[in-house]
C-alpha atoms as an extended CHARMM CRD file, in Angstrom:
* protein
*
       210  EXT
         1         1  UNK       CA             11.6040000000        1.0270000000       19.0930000000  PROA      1               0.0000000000
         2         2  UNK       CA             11.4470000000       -2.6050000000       18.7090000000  PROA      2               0.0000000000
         3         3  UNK       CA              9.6050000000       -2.9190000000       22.0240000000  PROA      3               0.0000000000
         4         4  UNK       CA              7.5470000000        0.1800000000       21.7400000000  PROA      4               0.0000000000
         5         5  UNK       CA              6.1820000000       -1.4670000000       18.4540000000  PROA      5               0.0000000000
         6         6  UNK       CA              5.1080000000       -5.0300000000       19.7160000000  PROA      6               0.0000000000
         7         7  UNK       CA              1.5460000000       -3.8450000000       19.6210000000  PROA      7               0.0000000000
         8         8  UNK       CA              1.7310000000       -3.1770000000       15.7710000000  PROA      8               0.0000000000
         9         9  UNK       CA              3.5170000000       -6.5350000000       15.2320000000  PROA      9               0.0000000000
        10        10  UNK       CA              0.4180000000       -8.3350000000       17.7220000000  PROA      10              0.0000000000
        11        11  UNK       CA             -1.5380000000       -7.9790000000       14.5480000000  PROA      11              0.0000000000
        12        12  UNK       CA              0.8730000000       -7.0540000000       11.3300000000  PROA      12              0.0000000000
        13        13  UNK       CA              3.2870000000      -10.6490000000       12.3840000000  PROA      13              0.0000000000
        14        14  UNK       CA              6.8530000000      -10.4420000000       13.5550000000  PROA      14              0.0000000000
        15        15  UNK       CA              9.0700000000       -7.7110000000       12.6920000000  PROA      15              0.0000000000
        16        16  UNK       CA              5.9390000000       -6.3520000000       10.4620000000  PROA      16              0.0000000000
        17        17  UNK       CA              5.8740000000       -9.1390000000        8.1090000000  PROA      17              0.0000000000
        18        18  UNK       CA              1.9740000000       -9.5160000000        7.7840000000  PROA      18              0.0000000000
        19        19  UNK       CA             -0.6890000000      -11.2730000000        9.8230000000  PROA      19              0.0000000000
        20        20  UNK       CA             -1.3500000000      -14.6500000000        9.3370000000  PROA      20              0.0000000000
        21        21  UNK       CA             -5.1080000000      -13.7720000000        8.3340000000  PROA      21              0.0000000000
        22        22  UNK       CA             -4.3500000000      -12.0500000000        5.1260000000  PROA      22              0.0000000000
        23        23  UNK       CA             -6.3810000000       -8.4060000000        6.2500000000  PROA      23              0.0000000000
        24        24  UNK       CA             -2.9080000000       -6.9810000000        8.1350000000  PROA      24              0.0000000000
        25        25  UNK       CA             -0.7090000000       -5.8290000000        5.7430000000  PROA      25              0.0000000000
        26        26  UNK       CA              3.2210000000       -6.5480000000        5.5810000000  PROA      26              0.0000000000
        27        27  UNK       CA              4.4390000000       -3.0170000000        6.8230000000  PROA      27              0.0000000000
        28        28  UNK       CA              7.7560000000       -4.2070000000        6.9540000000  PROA      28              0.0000000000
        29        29  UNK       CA              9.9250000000       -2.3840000000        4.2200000000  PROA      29              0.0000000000
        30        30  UNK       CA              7.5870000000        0.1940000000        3.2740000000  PROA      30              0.0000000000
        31        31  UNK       CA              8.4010000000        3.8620000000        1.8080000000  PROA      31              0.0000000000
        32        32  UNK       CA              8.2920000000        5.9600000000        5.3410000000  PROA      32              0.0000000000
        33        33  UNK       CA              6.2700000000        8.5140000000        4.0260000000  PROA      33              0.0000000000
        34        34  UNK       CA              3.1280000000        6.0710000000        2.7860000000  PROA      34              0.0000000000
        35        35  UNK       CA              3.6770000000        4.3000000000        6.5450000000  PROA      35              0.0000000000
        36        36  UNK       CA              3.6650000000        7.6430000000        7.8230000000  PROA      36              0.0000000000
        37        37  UNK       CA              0.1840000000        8.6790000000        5.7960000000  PROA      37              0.0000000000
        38        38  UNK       CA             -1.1880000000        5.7170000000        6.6220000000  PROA      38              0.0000000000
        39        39  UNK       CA             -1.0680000000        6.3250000000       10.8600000000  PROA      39              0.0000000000
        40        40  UNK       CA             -2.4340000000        9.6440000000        9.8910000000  PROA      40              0.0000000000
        41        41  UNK       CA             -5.3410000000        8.6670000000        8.2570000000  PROA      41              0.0000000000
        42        42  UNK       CA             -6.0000000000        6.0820000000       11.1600000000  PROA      42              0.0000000000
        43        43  UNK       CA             -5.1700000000        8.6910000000       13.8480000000  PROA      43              0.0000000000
        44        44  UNK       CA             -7.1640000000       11.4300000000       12.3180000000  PROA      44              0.0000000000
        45        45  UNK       CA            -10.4810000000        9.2160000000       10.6490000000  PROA      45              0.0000000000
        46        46  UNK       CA             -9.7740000000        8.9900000000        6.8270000000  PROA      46              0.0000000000
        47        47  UNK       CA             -9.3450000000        5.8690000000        7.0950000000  PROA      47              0.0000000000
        48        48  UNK       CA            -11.6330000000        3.2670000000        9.8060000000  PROA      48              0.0000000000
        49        49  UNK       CA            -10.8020000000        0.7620000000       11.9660000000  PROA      49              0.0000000000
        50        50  UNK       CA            -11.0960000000        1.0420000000       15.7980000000  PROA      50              0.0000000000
        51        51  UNK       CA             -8.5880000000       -0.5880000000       17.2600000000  PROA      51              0.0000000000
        52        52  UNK       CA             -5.5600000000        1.2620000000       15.1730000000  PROA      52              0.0000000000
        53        53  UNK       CA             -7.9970000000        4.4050000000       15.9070000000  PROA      53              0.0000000000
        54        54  UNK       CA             -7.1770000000        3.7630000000       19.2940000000  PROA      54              0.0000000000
        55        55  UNK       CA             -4.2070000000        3.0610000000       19.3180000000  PROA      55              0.0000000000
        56        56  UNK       CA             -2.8350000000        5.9520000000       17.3030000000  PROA      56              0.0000000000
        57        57  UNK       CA             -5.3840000000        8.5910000000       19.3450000000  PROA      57              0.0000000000
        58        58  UNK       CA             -2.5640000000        9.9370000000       21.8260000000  PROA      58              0.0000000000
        59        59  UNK       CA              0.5100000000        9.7330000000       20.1220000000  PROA      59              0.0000000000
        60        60  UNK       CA              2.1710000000       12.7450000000       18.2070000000  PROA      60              0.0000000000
        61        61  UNK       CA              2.8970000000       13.2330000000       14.6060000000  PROA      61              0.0000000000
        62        62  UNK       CA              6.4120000000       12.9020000000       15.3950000000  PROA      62              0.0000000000
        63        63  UNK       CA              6.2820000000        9.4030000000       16.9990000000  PROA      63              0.0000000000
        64        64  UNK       CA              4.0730000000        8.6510000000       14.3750000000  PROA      64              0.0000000000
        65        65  UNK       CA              6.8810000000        9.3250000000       11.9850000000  PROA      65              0.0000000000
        66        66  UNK       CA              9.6700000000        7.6300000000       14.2010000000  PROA      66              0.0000000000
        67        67  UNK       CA              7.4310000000        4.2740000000       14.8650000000  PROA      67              0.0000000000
        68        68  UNK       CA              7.4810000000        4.7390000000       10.3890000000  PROA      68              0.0000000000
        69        69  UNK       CA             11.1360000000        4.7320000000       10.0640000000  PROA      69              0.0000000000
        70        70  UNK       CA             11.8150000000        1.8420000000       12.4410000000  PROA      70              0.0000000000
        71        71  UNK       CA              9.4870000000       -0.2370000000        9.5580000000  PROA      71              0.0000000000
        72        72  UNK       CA             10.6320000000        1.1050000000        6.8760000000  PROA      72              0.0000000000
        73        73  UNK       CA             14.3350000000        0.3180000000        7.7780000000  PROA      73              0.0000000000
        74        74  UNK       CA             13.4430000000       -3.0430000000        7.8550000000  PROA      74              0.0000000000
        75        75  UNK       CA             14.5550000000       -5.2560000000        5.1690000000  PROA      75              0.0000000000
        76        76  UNK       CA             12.9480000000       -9.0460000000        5.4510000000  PROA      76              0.0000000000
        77        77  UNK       CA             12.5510000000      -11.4960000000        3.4220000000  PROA      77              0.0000000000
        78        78  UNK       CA              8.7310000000      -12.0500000000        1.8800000000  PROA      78              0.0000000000
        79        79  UNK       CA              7.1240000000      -15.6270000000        1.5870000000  PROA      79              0.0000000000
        80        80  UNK       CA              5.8920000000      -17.2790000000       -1.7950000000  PROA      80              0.0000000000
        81        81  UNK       CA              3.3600000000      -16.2000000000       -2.9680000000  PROA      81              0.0000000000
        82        82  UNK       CA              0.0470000000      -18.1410000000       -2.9550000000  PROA      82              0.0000000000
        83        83  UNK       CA             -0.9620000000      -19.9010000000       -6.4340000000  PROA      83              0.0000000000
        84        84  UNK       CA             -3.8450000000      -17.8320000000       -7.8150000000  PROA      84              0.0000000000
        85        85  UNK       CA             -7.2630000000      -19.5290000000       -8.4690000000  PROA      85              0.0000000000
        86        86  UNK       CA             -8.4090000000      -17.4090000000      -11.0140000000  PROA      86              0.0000000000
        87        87  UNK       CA             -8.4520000000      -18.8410000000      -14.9690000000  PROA      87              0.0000000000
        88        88  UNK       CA             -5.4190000000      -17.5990000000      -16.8940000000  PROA      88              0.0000000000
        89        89  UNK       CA             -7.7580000000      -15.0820000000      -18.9240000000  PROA      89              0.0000000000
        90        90  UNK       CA             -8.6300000000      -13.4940000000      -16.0120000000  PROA      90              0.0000000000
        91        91  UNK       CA             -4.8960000000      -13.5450000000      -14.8630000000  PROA      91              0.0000000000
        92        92  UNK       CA             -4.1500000000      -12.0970000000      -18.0960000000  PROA      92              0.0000000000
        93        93  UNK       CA             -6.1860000000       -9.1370000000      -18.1010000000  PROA      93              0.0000000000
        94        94  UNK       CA             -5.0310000000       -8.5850000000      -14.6620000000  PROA      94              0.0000000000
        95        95  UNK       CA             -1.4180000000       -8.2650000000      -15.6700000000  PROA      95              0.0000000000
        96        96  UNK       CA             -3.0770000000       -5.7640000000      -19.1890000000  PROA      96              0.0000000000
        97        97  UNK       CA             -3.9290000000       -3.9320000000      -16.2280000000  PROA      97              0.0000000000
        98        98  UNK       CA             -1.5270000000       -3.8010000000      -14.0230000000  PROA      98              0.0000000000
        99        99  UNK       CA              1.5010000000       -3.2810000000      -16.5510000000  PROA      99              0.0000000000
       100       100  UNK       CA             -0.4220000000       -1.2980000000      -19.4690000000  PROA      100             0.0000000000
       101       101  UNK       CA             -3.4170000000        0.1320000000      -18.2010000000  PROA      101             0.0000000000
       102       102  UNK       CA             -6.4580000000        0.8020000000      -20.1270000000  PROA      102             0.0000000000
       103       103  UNK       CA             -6.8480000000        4.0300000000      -22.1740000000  PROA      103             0.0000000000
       104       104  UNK       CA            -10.2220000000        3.2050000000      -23.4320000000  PROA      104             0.0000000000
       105       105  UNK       CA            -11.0870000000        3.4120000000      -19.7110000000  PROA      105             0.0000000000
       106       106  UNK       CA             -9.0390000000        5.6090000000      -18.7780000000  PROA      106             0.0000000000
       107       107  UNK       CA             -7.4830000000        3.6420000000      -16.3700000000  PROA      107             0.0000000000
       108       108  UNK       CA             -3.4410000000        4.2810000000      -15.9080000000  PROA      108             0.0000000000
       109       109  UNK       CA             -1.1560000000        1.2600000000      -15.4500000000  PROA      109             0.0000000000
       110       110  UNK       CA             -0.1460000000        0.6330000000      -11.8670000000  PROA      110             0.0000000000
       111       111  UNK       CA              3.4350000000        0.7230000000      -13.0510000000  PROA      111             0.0000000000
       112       112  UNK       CA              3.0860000000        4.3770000000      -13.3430000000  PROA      112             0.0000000000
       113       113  UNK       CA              3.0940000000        5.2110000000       -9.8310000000  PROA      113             0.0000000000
       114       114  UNK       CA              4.3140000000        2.1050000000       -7.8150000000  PROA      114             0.0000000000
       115       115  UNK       CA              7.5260000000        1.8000000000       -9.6650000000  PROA      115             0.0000000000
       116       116  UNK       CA              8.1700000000       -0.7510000000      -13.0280000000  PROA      116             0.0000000000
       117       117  UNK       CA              8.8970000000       -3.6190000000      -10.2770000000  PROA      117             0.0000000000
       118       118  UNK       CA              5.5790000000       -2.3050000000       -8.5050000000  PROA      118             0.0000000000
       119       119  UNK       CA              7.7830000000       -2.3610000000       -5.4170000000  PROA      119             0.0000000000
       120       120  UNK       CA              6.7730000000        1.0800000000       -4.2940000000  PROA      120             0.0000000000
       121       121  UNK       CA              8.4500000000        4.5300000000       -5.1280000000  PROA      121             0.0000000000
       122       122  UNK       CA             10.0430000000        6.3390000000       -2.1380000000  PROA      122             0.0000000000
       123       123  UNK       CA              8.9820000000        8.2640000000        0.0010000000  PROA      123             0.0000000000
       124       124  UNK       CA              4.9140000000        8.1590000000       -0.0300000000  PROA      124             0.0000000000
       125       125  UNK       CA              3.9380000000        5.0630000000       -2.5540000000  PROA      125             0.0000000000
       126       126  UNK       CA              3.7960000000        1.6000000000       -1.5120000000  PROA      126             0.0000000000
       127       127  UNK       CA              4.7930000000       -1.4640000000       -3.0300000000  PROA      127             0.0000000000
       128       128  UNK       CA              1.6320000000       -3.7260000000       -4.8040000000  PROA      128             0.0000000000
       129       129  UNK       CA              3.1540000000       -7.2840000000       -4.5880000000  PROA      129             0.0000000000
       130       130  UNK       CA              3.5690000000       -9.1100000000       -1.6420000000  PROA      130             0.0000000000
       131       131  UNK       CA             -0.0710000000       -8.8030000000       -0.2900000000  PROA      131             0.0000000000
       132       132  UNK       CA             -3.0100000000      -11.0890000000       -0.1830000000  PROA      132             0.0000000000
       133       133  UNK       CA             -5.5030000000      -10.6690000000       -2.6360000000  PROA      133             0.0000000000
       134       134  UNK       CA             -8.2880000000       -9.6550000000        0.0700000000  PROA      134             0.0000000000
       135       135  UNK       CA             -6.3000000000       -7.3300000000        1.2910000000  PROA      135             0.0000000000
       136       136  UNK       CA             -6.1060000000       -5.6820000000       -1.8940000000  PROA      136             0.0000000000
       137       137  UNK       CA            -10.0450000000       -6.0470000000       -2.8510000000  PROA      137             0.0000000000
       138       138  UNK       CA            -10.9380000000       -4.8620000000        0.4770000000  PROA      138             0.0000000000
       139       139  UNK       CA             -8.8030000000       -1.5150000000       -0.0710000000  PROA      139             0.0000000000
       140       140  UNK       CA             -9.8450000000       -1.4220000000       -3.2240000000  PROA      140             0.0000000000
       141       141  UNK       CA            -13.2810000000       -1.5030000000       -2.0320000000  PROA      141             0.0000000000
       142       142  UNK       CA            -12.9610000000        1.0580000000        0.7080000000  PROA      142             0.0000000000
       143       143  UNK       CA            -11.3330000000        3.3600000000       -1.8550000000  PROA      143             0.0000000000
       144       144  UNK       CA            -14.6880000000        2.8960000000       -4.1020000000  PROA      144             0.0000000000
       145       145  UNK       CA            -17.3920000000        3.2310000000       -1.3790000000  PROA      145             0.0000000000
       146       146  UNK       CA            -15.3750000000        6.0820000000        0.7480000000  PROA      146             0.0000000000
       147       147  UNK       CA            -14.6000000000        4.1810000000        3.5540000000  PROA      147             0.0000000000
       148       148  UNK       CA            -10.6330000000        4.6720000000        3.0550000000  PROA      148             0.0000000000
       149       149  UNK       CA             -9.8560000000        8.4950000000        2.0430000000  PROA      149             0.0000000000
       150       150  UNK       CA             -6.5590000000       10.3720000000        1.5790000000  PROA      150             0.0000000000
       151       151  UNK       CA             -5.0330000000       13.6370000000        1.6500000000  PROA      151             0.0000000000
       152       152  UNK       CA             -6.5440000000       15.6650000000       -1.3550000000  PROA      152             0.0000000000
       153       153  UNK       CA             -6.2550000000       14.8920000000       -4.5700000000  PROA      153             0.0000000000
       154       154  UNK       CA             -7.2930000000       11.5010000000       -3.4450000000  PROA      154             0.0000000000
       155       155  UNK       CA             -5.6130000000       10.0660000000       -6.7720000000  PROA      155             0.0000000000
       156       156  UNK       CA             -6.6710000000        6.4300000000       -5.3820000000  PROA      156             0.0000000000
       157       157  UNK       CA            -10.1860000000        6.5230000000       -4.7030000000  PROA      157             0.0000000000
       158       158  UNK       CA            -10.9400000000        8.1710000000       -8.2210000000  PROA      158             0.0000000000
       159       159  UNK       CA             -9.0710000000        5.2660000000       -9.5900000000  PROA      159             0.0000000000
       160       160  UNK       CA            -10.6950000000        2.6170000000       -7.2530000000  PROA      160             0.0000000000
       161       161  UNK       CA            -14.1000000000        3.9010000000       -8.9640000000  PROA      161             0.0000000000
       162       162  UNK       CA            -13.2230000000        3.9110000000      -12.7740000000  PROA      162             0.0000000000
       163       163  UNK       CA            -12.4170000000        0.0090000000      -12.1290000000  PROA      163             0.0000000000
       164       164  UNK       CA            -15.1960000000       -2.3420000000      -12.2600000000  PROA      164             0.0000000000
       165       165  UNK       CA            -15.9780000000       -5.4780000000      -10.1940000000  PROA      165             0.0000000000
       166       166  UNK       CA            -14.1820000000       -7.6260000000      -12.9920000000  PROA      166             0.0000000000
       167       167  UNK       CA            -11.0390000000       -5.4970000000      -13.3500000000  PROA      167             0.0000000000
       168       168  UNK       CA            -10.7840000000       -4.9650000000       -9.6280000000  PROA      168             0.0000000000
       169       169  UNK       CA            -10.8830000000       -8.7470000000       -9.0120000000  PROA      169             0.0000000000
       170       170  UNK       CA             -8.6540000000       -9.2430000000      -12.0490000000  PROA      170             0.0000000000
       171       171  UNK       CA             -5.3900000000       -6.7990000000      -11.1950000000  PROA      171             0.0000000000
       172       172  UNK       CA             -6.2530000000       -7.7220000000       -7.6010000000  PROA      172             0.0000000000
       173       173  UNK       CA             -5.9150000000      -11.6790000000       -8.2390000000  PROA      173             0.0000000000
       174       174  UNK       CA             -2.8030000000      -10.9290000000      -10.1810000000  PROA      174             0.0000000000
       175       175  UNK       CA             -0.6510000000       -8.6890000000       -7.9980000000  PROA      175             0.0000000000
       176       176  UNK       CA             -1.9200000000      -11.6870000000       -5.1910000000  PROA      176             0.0000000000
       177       177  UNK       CA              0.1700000000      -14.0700000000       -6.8820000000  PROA      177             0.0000000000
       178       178  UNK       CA              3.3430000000      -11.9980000000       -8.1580000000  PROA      178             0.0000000000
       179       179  UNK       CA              6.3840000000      -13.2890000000       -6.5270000000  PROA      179             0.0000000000
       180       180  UNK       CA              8.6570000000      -10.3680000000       -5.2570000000  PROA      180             0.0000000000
       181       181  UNK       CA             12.2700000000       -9.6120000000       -6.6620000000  PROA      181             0.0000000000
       182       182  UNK       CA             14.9180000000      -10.0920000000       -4.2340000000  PROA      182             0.0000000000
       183       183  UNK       CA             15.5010000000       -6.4710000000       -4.5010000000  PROA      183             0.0000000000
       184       184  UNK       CA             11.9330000000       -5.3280000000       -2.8470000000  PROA      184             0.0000000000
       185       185  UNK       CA             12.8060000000       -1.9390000000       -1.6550000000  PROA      185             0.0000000000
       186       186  UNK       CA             10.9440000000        0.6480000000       -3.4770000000  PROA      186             0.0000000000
       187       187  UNK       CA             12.8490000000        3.1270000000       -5.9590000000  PROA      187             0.0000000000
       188       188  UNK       CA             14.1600000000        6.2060000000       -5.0950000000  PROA      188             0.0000000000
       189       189  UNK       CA             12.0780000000        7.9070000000       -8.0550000000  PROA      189             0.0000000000
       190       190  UNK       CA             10.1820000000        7.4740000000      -11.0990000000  PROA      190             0.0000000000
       191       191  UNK       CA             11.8170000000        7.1970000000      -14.3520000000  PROA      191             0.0000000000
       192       192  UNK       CA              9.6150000000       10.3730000000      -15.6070000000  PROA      192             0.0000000000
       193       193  UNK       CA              6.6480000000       12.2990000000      -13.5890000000  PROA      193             0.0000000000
       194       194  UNK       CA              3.5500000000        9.9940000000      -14.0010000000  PROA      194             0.0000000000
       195       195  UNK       CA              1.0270000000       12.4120000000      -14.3450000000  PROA      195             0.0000000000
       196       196  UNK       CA             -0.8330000000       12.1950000000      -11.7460000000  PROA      196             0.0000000000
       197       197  UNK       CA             -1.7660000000       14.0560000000       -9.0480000000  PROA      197             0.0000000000
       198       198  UNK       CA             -1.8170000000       12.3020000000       -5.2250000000  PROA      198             0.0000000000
       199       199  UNK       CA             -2.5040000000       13.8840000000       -1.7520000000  PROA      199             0.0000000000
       200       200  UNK       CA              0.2830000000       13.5390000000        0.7510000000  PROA      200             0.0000000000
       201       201  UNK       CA              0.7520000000       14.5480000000        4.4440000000  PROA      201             0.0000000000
       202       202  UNK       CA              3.3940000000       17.3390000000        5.7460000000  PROA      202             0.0000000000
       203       203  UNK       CA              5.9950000000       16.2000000000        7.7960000000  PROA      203             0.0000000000
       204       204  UNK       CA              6.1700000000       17.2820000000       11.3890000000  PROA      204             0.0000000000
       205       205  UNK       CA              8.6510000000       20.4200000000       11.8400000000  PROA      205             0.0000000000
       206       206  UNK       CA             12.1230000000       19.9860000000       11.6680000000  PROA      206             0.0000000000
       207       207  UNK       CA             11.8930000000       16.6480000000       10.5160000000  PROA      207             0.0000000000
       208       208  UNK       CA             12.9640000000       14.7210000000        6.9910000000  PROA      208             0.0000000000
       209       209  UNK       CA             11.5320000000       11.3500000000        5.7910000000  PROA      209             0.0000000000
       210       210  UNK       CA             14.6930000000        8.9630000000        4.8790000000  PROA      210             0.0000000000
């Protein structure tokens, strides 16, 4: 599988570590269920960008799922993270954010679905650290304008629109510059239901997500 994935590591680094240009994602390590979503949404237009669109057109759901797995199993280590150039009350807000939430805006903590580490929650929710700040604005901003879409409820893009350009750039600029634990693989489960309710993709027949 190794081989059969060099043309997702062309762009996403070695092994699925990230590109060097900080818009490809580390998919290295992820829950297999969000990877799995994620080719999905490529394959099948809810989310838009050419090149994966054509990449992903001819292939199954179940080598989607298998080409998943093989990056999901993997467990690399993740560079430093890069200092942040935002001022520290921006920083702090960003961590308010991030950790706490916002009831007066009704904006839920990110801890409340990516895990209290905010290393992801298995099997369909990513981790949040470990990835460049544009990467985050710009899916941030796709969520907000409808360019990226998910399985209904699309939990993500209602959040994305509650947030304004301040907060966005503020959680954004923090998570940026969050080292990750040495333990970075996302948690079996949540400590208690969050409370909200996210789309998800079925799996292909006969199969399980590890």
């Amino acid at each position: 599988m190794a081989q059969r994935t060099l043309p997702c590591t062309a762009c996403h680094g070695k092994q699925g570590r990230a590109g060097p240009d900080g818009y490809y994602p580390r998919i290295a390590g992820k829950p297999a269920g969000y990877l799995y979503n994620q080719l999905l949404n490529f394959r099948d237009g809810r989310r838009h960008y050419g090149l994966m669109t054509r990449l992903l057109d001819p292939l199954s759901d179940a080598y989607l799922l298998e080409i998943a797995q093989h990056f999901a199993a993997l467990e690399l280590p993740y560079a430093a993270p890069v200092t942040s150039p935002l001022a520290e009350p921006t920083l702090q807000r960003g961590q308010a954010l991030a950790l706490q939430g916002d009831a007066t805006k009704n904006l839920p903590a990110c801890v409340r679905c990516h895990g209290q580490s905010l290393t992801g929650v298995a099997p369909n929710t990513p981790g949040l650290l470990g990835l460049p700040r544009d990467y985050l604005n710009a899916q941030l901003g796709a969520w907000k304008t409808g360019q990226r879409r998910a399985h209904a409820p699309d939990c993500m893009a209602k959040l994305a629109r509650q947030l304004d350009e301040t907060d966005l750039n503020a959680v954004t600029g923090w998570l940026a510059a969050q080292p990750v634990p040495a333990d970075s693989r996302p948690v079996a489960a949540l400590p208690r239901p969050p409370g909200i309710s996210c789309g998800s993709a079925m799996l292909p027949a006969g199969r399980q997500q590890p």
